[in-house]
C-alpha positions in Angstrom: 8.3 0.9 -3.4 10.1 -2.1 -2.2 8.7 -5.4 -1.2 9.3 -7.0 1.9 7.9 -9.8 3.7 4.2 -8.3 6.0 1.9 -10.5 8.4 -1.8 -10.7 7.7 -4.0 -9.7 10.3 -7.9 -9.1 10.5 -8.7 -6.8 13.5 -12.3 -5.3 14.0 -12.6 -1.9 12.1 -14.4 0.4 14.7 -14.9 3.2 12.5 -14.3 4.8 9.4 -13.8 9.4 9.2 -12.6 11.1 5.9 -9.3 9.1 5.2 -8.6 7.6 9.2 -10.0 4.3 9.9 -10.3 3.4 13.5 -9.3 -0.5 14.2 -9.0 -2.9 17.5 -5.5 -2.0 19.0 -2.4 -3.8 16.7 0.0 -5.7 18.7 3.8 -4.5 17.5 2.9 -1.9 15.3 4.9 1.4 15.4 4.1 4.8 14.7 4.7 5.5 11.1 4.3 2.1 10.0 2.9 1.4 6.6 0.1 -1.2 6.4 -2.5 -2.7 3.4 -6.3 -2.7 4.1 -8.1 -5.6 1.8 -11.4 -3.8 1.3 -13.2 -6.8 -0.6 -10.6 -7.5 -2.9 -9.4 -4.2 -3.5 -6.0 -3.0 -1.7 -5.7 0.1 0.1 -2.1 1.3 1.4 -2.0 3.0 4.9 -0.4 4.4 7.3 -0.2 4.4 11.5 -1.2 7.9 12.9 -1.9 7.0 16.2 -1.0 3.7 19.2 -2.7 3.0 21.7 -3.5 0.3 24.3 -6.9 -0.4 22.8 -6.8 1.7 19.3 -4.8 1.7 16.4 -6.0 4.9 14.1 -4.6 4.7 10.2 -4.4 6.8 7.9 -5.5 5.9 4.4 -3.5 7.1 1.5 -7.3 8.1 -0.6 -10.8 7.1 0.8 -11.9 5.0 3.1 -15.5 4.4 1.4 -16.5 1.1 1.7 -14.6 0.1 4.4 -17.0 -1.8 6.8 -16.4 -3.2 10.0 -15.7 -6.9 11.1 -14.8 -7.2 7.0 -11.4 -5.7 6.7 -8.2 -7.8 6.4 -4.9 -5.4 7.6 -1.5 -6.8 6.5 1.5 -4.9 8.6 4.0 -4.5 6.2 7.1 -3.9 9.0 8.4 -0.8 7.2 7.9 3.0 7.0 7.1 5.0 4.1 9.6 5.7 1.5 10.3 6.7 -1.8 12.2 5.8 -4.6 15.6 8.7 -4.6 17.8 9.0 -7.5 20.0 12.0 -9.4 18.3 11.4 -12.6 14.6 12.7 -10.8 16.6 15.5 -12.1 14.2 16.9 -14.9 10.9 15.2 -14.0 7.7 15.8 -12.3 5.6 14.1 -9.1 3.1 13.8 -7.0 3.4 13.8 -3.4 4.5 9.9 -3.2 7.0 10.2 -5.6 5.4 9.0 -8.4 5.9 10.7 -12.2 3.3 13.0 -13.3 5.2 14.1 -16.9 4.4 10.3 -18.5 7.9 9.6 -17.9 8.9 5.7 -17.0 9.0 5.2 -12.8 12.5 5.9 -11.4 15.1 3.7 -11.4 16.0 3.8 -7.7 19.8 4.1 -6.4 18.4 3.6 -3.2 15.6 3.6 -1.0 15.0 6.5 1.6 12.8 7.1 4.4 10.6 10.3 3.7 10.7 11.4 7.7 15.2 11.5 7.1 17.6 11.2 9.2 18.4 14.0 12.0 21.6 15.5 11.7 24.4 15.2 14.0 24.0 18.6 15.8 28.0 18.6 16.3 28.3 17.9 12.6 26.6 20.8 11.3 28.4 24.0 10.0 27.2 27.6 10.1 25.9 29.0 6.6 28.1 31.3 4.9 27.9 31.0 1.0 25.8 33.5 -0.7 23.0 31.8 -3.0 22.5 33.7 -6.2 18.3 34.8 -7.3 18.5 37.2 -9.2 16.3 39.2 -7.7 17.8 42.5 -6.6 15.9 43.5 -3.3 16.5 39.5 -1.5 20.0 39.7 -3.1 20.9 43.2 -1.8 18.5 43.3 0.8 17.7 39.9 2.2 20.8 37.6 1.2 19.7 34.0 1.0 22.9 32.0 2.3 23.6 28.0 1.7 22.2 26.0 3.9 19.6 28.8 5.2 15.8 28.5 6.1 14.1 32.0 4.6 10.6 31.8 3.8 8.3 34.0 1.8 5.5 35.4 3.8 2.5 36.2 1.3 -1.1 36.6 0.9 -4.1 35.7 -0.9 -3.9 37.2 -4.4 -0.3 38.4 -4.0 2.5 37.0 -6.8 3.9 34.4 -4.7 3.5 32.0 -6.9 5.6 33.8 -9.8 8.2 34.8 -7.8 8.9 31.3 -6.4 8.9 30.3 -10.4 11.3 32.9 -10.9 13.8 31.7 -7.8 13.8 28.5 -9.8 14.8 30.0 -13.3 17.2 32.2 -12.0 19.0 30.9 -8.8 22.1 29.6 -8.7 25.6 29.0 -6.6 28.6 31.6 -7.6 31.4 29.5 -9.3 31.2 27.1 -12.2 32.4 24.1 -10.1 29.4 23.9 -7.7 26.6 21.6 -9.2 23.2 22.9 -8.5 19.7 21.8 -7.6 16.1 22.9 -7.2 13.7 20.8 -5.8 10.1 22.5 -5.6 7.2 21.0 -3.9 3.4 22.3 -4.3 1.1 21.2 -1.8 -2.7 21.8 -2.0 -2.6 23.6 -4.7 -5.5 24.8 -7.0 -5.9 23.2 -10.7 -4.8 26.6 -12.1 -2.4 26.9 -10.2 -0.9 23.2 -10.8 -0.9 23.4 -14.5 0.6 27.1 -14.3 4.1 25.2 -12.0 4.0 21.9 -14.8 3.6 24.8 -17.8 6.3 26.7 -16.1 8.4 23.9 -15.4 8.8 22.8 -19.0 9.1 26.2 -20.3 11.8 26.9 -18.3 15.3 25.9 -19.3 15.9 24.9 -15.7 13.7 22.3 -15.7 17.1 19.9 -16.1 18.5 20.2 -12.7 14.8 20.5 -11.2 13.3 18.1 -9.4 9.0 19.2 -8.9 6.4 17.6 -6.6 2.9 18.7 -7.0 -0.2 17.3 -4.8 -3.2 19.3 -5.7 -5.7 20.6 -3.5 -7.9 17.3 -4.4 -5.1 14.9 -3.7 -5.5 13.1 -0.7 -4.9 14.5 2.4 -2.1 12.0 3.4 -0.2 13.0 0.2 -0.4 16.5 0.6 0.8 15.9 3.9 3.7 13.7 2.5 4.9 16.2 0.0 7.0 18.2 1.5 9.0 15.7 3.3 9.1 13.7 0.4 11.0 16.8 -1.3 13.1 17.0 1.2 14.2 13.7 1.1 15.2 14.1 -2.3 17.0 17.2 -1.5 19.0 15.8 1.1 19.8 12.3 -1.2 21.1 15.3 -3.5 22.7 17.1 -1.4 24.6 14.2 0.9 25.0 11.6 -1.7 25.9 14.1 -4.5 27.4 17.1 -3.2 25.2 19.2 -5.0 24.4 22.6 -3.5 20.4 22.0 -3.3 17.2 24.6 -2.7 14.2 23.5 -2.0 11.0 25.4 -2.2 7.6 24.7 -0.9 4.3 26.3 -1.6 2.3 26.6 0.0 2.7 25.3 3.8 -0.1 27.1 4.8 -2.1 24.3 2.7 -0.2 21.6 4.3 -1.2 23.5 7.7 -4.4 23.3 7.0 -4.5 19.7 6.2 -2.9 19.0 9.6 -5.3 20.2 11.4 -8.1 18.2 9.5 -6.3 15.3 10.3 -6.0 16.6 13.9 -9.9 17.0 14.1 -11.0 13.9 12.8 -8.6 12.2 16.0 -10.4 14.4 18.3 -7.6 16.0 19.4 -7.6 19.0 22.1 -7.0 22.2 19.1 -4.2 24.5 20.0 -4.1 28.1 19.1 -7.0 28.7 16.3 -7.8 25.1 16.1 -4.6 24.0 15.0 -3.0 20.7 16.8 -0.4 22.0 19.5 2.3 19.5 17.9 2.0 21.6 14.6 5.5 24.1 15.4 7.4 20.5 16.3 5.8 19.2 13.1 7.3 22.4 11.0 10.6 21.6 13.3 10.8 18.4 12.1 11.0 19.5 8.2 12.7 23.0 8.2 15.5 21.2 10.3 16.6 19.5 7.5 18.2 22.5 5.9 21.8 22.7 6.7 25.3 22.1 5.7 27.2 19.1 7.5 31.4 18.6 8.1 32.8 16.9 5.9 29.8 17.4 3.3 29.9 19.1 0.0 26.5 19.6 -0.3 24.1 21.5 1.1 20.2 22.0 1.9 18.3 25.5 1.8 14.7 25.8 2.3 12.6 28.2 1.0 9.1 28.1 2.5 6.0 29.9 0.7 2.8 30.5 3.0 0.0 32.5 2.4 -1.2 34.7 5.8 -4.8 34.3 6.6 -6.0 37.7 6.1 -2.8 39.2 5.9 -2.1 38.6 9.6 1.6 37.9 10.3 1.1 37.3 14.0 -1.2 34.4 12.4 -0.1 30.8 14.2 1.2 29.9 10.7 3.6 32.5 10.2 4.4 32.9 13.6 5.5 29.4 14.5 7.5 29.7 11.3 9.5 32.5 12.5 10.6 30.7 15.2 12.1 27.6 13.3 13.0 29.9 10.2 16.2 32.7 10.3 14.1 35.2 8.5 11.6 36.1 6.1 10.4 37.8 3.2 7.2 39.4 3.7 5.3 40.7 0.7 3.3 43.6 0.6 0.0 44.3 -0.7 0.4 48.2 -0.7 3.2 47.6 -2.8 1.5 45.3 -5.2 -1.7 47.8 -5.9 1.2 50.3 -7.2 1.8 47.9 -9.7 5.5 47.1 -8.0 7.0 43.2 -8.9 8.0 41.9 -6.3 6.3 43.5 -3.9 8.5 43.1 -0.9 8.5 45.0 2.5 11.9 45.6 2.8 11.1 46.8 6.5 9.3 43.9 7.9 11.4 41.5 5.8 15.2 39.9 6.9 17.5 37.9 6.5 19.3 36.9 9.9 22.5 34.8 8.0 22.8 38.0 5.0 26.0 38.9 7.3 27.2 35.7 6.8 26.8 35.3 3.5 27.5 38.8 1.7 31.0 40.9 1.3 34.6 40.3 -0.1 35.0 36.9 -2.3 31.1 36.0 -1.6 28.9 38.8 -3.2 31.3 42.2 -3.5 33.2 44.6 -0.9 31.0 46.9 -0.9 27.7 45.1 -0.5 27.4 45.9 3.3 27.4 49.2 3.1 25.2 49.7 0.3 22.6 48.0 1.7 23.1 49.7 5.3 22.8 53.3 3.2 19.8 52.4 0.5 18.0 51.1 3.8 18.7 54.6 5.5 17.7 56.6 2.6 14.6 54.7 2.0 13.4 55.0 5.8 13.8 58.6 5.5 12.0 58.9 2.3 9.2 57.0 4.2 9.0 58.9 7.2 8.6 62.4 5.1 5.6 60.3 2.8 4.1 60.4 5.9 4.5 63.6 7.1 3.3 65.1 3.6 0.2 62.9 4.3 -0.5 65.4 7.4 1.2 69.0 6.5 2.0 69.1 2.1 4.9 69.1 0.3 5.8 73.3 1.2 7.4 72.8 4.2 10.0 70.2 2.4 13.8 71.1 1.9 16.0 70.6 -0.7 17.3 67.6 0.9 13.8 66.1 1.3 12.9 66.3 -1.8 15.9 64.4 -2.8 15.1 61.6 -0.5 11.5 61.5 -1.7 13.0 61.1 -5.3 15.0 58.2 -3.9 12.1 56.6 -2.6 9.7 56.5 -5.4 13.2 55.6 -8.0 14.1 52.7 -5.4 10.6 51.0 -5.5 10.1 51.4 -9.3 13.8 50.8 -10.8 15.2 48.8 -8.0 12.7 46.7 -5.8 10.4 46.4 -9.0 11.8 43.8 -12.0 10.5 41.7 -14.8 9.4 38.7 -13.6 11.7 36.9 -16.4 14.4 39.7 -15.6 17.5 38.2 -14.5 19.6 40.4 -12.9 23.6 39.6 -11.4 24.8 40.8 -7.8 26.8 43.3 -9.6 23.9 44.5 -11.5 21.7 44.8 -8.8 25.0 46.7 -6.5 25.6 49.3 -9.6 21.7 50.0 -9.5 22.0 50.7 -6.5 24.6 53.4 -6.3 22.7 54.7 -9.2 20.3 55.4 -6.8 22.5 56.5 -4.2 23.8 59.1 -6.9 20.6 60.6 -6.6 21.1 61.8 -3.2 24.1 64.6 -2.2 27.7 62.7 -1.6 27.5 63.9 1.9 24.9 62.2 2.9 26.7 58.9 2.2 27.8 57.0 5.4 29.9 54.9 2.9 33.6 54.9 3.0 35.6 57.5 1.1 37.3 54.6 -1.0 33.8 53.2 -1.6 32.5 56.1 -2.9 35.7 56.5 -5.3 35.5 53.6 -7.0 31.9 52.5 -7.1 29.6 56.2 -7.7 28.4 56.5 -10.6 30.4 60.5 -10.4 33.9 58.9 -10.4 33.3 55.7 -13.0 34.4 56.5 -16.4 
């Protein structure tokens, strides 16, 4: 981090809770600012939570054990935190303050950049409209991720969230050779397991070049985990604006980071909000998923993928719900789906994609993209509805026709919604699949255009 010039001053420490040490109010310090506590010799960097007219509260960035009052020197350093950005972060791993994990040299920094960013000019921002690549056939067909975009991934405990965000970063990418592409991925609070499965997976994988990974486990201080994500997105947007690289970021799992706010929250003594987390906490999610965009004048481009786990499965949970506010879309996962052995187990019905129109079609994904998905979402409502109405009178009151739909059903959760985790399928791969499933079905059925059906059912291909 760079140095810069700080004033010493010894206040009376009032108190010390978890990582927030309560101290006689500082004159001229702001919100945000960054200060050094001398706890007998030993330097401990912090950070203003709170101002007020007779306390100043700070964060520290570990523990505040051995911090005793009437003995603590605080030197205001006069800056906020920030990290160290450059392109060749490219390739390497952190922790939540930007420092390497892999045994790799620090980074050379280009430049210096505030972790909180800098807010976009709301005139200056352009709607998304370029499709974004996975590889996974039920969010390319189904729930389009577009540039610029905010769709997160709704999940639960025990559900493969993990893999399929792992699989996002093998496989995604921006149609056209020209467009340089980024992943930056960002775990917070994770378990050990889990962080040595992302670092395994992250040299494995042959996109580990033009990734950049932050990983605070769930024993790194609270501060950091709280840090992360913005300092992710920081680097995304460095990509992105000073770059022009096309950049997505995913970040697992903000229901951690959630959690951590509102232990910070407590320890101030704050009035809880809506399940005991701090009222502020949808302005707080604001303040990071608003960094996603694309900007006149801009190559580049930020796209936020956010991974939360529901607390017991409950989507109206204040997690999830404030993040459907901020967010256009999600993908929701579905544990039915997962006990029938189905990967990725998406719910196609409570999942969407509110910029897929934007993004999908002629010249972006293919012409005929819209109306397959319209039809394979038809068919697969009907062959839902008639599961259900087997559950209550059997299968001898089915038609011919039902049947057929039924077939549909079961073929478009095994052969299409279900894939190999390192199965890497294109948009046209995943469109012909899907009129092979449509084939399955009578042609009168289809509510696809005549010319459609001519040149992309599997009947009239040679």
């Amino acid at each position: 981090m760079e140095t810069k010039l700080y004033a010493r001053i010894t206040r009376q420490v009032y108190s010390a809770r978890g990582s927030l040490v309560f101290v006689k109010s500082l004159p001229g310090v702001s919100y945000g600012e960054l200060v050094e506590l001398d706890v007998e010799g030993e330097v401990r960097l912090g950070q203003v939570v709170d101002v007020s007219r007779d306390v100043t509260i700070i964060q520290i960035f570990g523990s505040s054990l051995g911090i005793t009052p009437g003995k603590t020197a605080i030197r205001v350093r006069g800056e906020r935190l920030s990290i160290p950005v450059s392109v060749d972060m490219l390739g390497r791993i952190f922790n939540g303050l930007a420092q390497p994990l892999d045994g790799g040299p620090p980074v050379v920094p280009e430049e210096y950049a505030d972790i909180h960013g800098e807010p976009l000019n709301p005139a200056l921002r352009e709607p998304p409209s370029e499709f974004i690549e996975t590889g996974v056939s039920v969010i390319d067909a189904m729930l389009t991720l577009v540039r610029g975009q905010k769709l997160p991934i709704f999940s639960g405990s025990g559900l493969p969230h993990n893999k399929i965000a792992m699989q996002i970063v093998r496989q995604a990418r921006v149609r056209g050779s020209e467009e340089s592409f980024a992943v930056v991925f960002g775990a917070v609070g994770v378990t050990f397991e889990e962080a040595m499965y992302f670092l395994d997976e992250l040299r494995k994988m042959g996109a580990i070049d033009r990734t950049a990974a932050f990983i605070a486990p769930a024993a790194a201080p609270t501060v950091e985990k709280l840090a992360l994500p913005r300092t992710a997105l920081t680097v995304a947007e460095y990509l992105a604006w000073k770059h022009d690289m096309h950049v997505l970021a995913i970040l697992t799992d903000m229901t951690n980071y959630c959690e951590s706010l509102r232990e910070i929250s407590a320890a101030r003594e704050e009035v809880p909000g809506r399940r005991g987390y701090p009222g502020y906490m949808y302005t707080d999610l604001a303040t990071m998923y608003e960094r996603a965009g694309r900007v006149c004048g801009k190559k580049g481009s930020v796209t936020i993928m956010p991974i939360l786990t529901m607390p017991d499965d409950d989507i109206t949970h204040p997690i999830p719900d404030l993040t459907g506010y901020i967010t256009e879309g999600q993908i929701v996962l579905s544990r039915d789906l997962w006990r029938k052995g189905v990967y990725p187990p998406v719910d196609v019905f409570l999942s969407l994609s509110r910029m897929m129109k934007e993004g999908i079609g002629p010249g972006k994904t293919r012409e005929d993209h819209s109306a397959v998905f319209g039809q394979i979402y038809r068919a697969y409502a009907e062959g839902q509805r008639l599961r259900e109405i087997i559950a209550i009178v059997g299968t001898e009151s089915l038609t011919e026709r039902d049947k057929k739909y039924l077939e549909f059903s079961d073929a478009f959760e095994t052969r299409f919604i279900n894939q190999g985790e390192y199965e890497r399928r294109s948009i046209e791969r995943t469109l012909d699949l899907a009129w092979e499933l449509l084939s399955i079905l009578p042609e009168e059925e289809l509510a696809i255009r005549e010319e459609l059906i001519k040149k992309y059912h599997p009947k009239y291909r040679s």
